[in-house]
FIKOLZA-1660 file (N, C-alpha, C; in steps of 0.1 Angstrom, whole numbers, plus 5000, padded with zeros to 4 digits):
% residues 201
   i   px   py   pz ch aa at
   1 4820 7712 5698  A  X  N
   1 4822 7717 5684  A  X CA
   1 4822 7732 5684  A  X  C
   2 4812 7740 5693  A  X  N
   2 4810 7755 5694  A  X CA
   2 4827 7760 5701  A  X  C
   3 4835 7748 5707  A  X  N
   3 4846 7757 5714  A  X CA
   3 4855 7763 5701  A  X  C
   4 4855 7751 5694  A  X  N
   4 4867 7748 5686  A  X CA
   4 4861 7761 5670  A  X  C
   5 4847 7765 5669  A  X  N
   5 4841 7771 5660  A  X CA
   5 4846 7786 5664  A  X  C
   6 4848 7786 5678  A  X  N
   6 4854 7805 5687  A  X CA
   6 4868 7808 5681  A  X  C
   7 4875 7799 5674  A  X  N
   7 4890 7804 5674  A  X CA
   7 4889 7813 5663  A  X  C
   8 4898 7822 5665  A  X  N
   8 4898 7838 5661  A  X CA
   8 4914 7840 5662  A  X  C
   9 4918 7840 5652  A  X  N
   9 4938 7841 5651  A  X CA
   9 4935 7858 5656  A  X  C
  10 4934 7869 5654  A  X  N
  10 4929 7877 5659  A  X CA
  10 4931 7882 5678  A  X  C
  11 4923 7878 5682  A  X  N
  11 4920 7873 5693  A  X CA
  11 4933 7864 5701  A  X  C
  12 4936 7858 5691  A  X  N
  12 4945 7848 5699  A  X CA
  12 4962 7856 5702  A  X  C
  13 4961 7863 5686  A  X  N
  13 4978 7869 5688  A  X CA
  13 4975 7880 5700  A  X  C
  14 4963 7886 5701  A  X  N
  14 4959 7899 5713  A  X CA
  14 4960 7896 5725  A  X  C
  15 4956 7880 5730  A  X  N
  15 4955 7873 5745  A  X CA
  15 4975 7872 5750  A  X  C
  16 4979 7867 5734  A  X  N
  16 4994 7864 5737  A  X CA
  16 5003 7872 5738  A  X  C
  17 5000 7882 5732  A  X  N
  17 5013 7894 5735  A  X CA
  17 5008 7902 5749  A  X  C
  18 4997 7904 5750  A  X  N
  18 4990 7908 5769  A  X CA
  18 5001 7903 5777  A  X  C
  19 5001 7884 5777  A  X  N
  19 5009 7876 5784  A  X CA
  19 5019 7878 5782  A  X  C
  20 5027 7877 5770  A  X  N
  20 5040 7878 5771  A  X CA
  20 5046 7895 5773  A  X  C
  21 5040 7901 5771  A  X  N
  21 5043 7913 5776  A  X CA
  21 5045 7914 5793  A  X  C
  22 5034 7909 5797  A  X  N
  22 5035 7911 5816  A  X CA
  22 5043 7899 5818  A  X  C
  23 5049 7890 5811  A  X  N
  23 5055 7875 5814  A  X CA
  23 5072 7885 5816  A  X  C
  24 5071 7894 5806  A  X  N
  24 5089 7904 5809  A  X CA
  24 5096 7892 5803  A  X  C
  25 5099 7886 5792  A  X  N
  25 5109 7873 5790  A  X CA
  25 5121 7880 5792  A  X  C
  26 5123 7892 5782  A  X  N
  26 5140 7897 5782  A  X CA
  26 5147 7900 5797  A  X  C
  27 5133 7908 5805  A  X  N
  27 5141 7908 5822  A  X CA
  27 5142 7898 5828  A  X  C
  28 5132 7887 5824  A  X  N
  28 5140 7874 5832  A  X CA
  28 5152 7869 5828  A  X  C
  29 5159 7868 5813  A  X  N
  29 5168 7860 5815  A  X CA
  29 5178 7863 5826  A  X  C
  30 5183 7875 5826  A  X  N
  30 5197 7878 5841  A  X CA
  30 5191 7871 5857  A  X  C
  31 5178 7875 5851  A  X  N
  31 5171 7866 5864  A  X CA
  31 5178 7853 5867  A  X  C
  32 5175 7846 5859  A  X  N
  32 5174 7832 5855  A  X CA
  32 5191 7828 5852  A  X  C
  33 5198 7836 5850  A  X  N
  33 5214 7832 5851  A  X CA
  33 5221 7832 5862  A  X  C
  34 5216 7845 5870  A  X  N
  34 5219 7850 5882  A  X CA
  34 5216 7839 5890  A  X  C
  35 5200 7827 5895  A  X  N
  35 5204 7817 5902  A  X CA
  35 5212 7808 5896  A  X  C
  36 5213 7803 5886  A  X  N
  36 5218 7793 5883  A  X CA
  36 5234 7795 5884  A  X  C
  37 5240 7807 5886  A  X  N
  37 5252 7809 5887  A  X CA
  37 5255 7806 5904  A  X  C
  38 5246 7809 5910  A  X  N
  38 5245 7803 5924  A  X CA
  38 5243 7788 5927  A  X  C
  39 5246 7785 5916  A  X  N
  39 5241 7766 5916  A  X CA
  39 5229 7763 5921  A  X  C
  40 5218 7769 5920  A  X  N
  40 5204 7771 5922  A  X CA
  40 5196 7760 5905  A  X  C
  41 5195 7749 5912  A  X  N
  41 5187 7741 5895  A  X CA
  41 5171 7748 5892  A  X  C
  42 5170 7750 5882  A  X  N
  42 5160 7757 5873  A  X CA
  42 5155 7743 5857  A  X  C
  43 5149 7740 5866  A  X  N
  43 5148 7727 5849  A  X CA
  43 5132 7733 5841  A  X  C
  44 5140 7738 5827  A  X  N
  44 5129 7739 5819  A  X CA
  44 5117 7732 5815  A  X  C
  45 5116 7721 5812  A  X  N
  45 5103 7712 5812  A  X CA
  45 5096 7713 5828  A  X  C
  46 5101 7717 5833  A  X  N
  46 5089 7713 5848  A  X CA
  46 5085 7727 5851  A  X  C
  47 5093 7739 5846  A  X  N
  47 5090 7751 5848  A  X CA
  47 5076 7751 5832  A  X  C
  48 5075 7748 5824  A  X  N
  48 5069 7748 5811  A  X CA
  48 5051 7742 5821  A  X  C
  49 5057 7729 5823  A  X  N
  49 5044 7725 5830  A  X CA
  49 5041 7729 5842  A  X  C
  50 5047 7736 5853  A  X  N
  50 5037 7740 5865  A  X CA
  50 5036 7753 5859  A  X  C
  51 5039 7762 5847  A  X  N
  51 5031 7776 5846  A  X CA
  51 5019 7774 5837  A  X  C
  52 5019 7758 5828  A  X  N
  52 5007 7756 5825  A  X CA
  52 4998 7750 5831  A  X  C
  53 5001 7746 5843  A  X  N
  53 4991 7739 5854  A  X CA
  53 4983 7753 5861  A  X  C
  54 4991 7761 5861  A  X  N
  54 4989 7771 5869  A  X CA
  54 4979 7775 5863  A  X  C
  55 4986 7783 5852  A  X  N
  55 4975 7788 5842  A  X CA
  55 4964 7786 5839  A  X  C
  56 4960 7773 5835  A  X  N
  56 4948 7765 5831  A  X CA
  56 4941 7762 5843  A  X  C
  57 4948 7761 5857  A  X  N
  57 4941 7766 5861  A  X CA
  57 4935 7777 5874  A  X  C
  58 4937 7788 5867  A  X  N
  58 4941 7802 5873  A  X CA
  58 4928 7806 5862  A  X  C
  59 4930 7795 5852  A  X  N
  59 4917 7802 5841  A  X CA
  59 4903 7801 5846  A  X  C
  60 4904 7789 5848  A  X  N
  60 4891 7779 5849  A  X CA
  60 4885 7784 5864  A  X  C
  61 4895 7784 5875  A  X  N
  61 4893 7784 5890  A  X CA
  61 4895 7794 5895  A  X  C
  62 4904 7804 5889  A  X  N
  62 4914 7812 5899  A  X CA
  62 4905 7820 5907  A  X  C
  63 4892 7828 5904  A  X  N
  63 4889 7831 5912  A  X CA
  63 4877 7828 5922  A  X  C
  64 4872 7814 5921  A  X  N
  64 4868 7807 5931  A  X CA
  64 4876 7801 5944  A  X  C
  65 4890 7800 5936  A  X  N
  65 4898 7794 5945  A  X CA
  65 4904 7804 5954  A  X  C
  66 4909 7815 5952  A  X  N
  66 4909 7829 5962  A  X CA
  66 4896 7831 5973  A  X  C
  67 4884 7830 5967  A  X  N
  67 4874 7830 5975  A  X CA
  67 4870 7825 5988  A  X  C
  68 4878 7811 5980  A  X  N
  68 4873 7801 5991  A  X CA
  68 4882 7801 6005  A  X  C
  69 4898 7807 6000  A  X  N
  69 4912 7811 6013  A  X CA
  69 4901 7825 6020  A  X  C
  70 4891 7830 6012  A  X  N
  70 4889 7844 6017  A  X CA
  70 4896 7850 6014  A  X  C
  71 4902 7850 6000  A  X  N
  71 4916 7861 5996  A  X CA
  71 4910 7869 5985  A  X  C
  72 4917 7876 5981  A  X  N
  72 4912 7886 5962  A  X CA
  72 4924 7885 5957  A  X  C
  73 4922 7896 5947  A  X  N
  73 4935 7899 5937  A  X CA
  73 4944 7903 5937  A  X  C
  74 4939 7914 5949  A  X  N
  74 4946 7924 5951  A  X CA
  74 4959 7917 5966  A  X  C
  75 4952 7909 5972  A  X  N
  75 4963 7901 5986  A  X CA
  75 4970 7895 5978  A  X  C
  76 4968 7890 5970  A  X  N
  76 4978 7875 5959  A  X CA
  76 4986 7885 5954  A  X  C
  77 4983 7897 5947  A  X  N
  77 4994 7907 5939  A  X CA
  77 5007 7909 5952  A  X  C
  78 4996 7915 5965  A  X  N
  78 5006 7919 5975  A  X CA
  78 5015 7907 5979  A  X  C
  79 5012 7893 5982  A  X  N
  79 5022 7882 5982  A  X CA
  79 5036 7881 5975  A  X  C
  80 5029 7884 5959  A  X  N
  80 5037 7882 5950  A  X CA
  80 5049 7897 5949  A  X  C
  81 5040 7905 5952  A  X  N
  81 5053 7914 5953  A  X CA
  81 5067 7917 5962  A  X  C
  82 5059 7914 5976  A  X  N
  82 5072 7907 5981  A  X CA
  82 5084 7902 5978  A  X  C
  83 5075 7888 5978  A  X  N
  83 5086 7878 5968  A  X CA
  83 5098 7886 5958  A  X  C
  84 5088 7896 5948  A  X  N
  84 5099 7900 5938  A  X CA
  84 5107 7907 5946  A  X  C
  85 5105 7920 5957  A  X  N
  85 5110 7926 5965  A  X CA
  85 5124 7922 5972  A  X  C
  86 5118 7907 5977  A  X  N
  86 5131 7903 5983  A  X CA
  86 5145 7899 5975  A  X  C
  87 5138 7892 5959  A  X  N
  87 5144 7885 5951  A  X CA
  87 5154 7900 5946  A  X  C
  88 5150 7910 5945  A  X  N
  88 5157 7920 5937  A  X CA
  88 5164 7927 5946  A  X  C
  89 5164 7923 5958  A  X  N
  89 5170 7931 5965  A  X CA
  89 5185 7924 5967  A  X  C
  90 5185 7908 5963  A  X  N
  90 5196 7902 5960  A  X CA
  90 5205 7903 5953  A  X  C
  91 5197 7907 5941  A  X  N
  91 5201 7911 5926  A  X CA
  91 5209 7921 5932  A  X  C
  92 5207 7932 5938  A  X  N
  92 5211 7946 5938  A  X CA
  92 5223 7949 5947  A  X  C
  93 5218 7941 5956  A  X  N
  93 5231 7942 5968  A  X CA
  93 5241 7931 5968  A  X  C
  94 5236 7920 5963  A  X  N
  94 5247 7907 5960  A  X CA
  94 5247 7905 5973  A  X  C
  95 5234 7899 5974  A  X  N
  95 5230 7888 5992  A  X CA
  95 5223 7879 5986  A  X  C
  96 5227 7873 6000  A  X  N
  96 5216 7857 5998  A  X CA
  96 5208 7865 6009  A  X  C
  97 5193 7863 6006  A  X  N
  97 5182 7861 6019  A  X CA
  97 5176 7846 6021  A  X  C
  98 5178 7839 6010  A  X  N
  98 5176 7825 6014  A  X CA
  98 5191 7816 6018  A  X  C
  99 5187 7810 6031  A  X  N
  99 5197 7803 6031  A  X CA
  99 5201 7791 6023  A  X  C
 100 5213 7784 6024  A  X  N
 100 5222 7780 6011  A  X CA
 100 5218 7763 6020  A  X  C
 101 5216 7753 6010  A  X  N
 101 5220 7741 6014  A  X CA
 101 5205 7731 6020  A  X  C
 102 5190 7743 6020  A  X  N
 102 5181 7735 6022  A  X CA
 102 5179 7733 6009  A  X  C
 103 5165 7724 6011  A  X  N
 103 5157 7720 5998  A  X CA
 103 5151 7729 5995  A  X  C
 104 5142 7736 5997  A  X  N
 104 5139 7752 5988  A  X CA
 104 5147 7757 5977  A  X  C
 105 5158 7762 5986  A  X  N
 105 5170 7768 5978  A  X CA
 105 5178 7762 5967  A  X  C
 106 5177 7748 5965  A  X  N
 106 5186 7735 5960  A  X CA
 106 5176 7739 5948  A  X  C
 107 5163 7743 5945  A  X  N
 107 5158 7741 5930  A  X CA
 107 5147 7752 5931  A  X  C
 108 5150 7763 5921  A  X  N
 108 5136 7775 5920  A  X CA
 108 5130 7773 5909  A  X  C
 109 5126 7761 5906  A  X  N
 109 5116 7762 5892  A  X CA
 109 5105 7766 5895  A  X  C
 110 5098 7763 5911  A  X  N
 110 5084 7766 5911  A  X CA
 110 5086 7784 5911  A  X  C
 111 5094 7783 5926  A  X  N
 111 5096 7797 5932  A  X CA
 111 5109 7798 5937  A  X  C
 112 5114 7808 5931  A  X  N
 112 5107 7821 5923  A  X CA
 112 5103 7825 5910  A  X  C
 113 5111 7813 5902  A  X  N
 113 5113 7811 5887  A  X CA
 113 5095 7819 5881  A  X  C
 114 5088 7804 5882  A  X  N
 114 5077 7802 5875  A  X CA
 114 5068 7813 5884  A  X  C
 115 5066 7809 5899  A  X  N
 115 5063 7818 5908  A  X CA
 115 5067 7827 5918  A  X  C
 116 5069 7842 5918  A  X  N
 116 5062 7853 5907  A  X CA
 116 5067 7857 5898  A  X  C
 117 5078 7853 5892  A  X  N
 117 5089 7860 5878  A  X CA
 117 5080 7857 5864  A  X  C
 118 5077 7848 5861  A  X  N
 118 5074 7846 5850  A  X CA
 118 5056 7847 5852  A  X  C
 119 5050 7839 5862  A  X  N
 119 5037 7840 5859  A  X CA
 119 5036 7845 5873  A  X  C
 120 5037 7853 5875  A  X  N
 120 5029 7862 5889  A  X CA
 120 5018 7869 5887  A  X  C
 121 5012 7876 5900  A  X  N
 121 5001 7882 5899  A  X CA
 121 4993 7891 5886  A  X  C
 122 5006 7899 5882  A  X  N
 122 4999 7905 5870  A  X CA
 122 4997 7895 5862  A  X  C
 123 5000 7884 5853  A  X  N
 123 4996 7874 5845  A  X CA
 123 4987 7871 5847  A  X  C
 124 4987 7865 5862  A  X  N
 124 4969 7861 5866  A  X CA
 124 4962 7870 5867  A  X  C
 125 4962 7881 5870  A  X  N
 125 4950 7892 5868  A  X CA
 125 4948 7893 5853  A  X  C
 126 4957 7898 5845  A  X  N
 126 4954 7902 5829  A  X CA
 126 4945 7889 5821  A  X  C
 127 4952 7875 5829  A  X  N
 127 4942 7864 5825  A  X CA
 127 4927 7863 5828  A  X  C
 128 4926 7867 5840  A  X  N
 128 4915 7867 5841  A  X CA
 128 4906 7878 5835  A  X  C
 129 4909 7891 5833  A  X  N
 129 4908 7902 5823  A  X CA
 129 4905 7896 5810  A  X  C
 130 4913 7889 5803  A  X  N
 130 4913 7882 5792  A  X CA
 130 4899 7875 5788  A  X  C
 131 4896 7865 5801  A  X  N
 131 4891 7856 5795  A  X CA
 131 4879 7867 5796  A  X  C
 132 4872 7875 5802  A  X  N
 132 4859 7882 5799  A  X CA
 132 4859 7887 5783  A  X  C
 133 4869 7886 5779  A  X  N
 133 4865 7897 5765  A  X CA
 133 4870 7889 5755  A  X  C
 134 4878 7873 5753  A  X  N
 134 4884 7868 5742  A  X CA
 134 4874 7851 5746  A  X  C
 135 4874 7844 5736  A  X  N
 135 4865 7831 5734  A  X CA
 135 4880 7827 5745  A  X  C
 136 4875 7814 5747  A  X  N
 136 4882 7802 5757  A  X CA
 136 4891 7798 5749  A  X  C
 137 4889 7792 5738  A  X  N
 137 4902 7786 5728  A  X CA
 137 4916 7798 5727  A  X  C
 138 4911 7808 5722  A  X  N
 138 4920 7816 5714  A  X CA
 138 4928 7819 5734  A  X  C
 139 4921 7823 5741  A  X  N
 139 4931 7824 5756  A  X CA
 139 4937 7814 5760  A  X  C
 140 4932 7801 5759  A  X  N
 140 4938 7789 5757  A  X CA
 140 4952 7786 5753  A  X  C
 141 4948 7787 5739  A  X  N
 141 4962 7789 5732  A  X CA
 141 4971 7795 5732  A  X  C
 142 4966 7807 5738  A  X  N
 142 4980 7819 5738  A  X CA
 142 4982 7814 5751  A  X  C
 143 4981 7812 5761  A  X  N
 143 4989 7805 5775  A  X CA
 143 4998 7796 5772  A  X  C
 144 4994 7787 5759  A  X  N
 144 4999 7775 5756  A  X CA
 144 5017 7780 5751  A  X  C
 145 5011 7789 5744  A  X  N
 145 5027 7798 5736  A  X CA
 145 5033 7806 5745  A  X  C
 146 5024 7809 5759  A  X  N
 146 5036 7818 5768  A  X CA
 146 5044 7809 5775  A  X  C
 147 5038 7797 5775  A  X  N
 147 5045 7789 5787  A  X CA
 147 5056 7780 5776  A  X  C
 148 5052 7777 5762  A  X  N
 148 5062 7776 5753  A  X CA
 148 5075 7782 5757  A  X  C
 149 5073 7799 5757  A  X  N
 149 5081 7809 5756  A  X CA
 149 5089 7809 5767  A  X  C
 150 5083 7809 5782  A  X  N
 150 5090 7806 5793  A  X CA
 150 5097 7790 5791  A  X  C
 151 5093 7783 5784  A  X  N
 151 5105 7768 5783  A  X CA
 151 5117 7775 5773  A  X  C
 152 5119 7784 5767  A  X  N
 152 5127 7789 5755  A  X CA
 152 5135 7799 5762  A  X  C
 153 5131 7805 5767  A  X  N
 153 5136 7813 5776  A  X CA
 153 5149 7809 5789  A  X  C
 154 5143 7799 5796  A  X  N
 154 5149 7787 5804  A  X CA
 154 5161 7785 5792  A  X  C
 155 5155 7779 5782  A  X  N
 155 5167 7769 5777  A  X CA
 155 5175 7776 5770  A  X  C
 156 5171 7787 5767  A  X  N
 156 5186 7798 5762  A  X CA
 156 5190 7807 5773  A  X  C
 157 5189 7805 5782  A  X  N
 157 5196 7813 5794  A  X CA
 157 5211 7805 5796  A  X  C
 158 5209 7793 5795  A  X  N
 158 5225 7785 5791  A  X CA
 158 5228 7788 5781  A  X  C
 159 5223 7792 5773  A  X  N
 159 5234 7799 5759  A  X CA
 159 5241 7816 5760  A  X  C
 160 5231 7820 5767  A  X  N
 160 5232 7835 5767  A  X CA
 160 5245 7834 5779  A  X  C
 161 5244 7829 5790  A  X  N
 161 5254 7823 5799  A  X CA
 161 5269 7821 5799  A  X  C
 162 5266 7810 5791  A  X  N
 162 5279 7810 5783  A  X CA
 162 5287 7822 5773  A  X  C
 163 5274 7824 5766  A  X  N
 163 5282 7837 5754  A  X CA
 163 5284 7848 5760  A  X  C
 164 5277 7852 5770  A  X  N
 164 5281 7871 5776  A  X CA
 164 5291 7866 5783  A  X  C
 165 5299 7875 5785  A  X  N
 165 5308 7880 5792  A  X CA
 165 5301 7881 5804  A  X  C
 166 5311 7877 5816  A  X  N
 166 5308 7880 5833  A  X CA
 166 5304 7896 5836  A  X  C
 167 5314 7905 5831  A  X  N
 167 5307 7918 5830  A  X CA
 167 5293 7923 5823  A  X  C
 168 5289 7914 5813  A  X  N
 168 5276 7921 5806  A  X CA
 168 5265 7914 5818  A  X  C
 169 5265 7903 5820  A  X  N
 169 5256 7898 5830  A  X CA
 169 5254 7904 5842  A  X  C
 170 5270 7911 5848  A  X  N
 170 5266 7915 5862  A  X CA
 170 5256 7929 5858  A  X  C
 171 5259 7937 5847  A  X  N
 171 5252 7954 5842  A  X CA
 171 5240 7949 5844  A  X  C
 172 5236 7932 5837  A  X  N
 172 5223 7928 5831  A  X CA
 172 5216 7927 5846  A  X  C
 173 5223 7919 5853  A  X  N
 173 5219 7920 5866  A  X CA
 173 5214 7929 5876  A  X  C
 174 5218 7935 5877  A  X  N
 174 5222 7952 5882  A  X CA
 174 5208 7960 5879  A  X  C
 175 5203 7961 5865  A  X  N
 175 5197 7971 5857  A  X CA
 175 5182 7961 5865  A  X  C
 176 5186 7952 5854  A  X  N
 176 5172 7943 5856  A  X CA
 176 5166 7939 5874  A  X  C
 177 5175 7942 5883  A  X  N
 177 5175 7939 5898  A  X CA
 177 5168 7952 5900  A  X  C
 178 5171 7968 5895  A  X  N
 178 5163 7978 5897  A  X CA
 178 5151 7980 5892  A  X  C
 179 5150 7971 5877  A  X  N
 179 5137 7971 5874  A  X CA
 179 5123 7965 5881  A  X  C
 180 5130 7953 5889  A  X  N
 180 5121 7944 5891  A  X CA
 180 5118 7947 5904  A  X  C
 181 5124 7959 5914  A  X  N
 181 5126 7962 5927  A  X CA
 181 5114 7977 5922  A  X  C
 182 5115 7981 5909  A  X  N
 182 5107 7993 5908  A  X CA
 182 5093 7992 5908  A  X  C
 183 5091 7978 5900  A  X  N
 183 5078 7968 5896  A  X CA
 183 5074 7963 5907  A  X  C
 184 5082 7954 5918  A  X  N
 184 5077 7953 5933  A  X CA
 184 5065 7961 5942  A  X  C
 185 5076 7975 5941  A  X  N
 185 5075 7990 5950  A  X CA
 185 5060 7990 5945  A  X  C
 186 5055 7993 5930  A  X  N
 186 5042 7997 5923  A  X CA
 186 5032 7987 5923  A  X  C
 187 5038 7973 5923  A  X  N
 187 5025 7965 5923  A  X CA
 187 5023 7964 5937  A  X  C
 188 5029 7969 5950  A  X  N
 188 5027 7965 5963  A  X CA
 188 5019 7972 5967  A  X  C
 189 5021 7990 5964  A  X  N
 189 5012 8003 5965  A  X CA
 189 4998 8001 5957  A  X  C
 190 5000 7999 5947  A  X  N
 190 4987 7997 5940  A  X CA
 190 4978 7990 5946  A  X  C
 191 4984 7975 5945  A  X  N
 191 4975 7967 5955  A  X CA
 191 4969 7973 5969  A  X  C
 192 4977 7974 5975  A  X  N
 192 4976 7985 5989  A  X CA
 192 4964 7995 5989  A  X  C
 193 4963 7999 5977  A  X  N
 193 4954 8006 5981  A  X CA
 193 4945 8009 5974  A  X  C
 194 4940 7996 5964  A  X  N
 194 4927 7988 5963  A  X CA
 194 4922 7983 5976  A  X  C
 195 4929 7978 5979  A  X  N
 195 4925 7973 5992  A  X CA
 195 4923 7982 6007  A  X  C
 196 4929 7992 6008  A  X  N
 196 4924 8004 6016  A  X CA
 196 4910 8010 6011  A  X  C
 197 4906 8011 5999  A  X  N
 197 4896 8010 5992  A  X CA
 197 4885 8005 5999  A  X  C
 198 4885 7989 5996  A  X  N
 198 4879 7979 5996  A  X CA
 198 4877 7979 6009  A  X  C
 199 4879 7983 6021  A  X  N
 199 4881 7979 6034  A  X CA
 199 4873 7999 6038  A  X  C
 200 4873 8008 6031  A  X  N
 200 4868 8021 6033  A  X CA
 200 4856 8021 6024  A  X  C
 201 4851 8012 6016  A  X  N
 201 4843 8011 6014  A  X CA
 201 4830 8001 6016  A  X  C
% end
């Protein structure tokens, strides 16, 4: 009864805009057109549920479960930036670095889609940020509406697809492939050197 007594609309729209702000929706769509123009399957409902599996629990566990690999925040960020790293570098030069025709490549709902584009490192750090200072429901909920937002996002990327023009998508591509290659470069340094830190101290 005390969970459900914590909800604070307040609180709740403050947890959600954190997330959807670091979640980037607008720079993913070119994301998210760009594989599927590669015949890369992206299915919205399974992307909806492994960012809320994730999430819930990344809330509850995330950082026992890093503990237990012997990892932190700051290795998981550096993982994930990569990832974006290589992904934008695709975008930018118009390469494949994954090869064409295995099963990986045949479907990115987990990865790269859900993981790190939409819920990567920064989401899980700001979440766990979150939950110290907002009740459990109201964080709850706003995860519940980001991973809404990532199913909405998914399922208008076939609209937006169809309606732009092949030239607005490639600029969208292009721009957004520097963005995400700029955000790579900063979350990989940053991490970097927390962890030179962490290791000098």
């Amino acid at each position: 009864m005390n969970f459900f007594s914590e909800f604070n609309i307040r609180e709740l729209l403050s947890a959600f805009v954190v997330l959807l702000a670091i979640t980037d929706i607008p720079g993913n769509i070119p994301i998210v057109i760009n594989l599927q123009n590669k015949g890369i399957h992206i299915s919205a409902r399974r992307a909806f549920w492994y960012s809320l599996v994730l999430l819930v629990f990344f809330f509850y566990a995330g950082e026992a479960f890093l503990k237990l690999f012997g990892l932190d925040i700051s290795s998981f960020a550096i993982a994930g930036a990569l990832i974006v790293f290589l992904f934008s570098l695709e975008m930018i030069l118009d390469i494949n670095l994954v090869s064409e025709g295995t099963d990986i490549s045949s479907d990115a709902t987990f990865v790269p889609v859900v993981f790190p584009l939409f819920v990567g490192a920064g989401v899980l750090t700001a979440l766990l940020a979150i939950r110290s200072q907002y009740a459990d429901i109201n964080v709850l909920i706003a995860v519940l509406l980001n991973c809404i937002a990532i199913y909405g996002t998914i399922r208008l990327s076939r609209f937006f697809k169809k309606h732009l023009s092949g030239a607005t998508i490639y600029v969208m591509k292009k721009f957004f492939g520097m963005v995400l290659l700029a955000i790579s470069v900063k979350l990989f340094i940053t991490n970097v050197a927390v962890l030179v830190q962490q290791i000098n101290g």
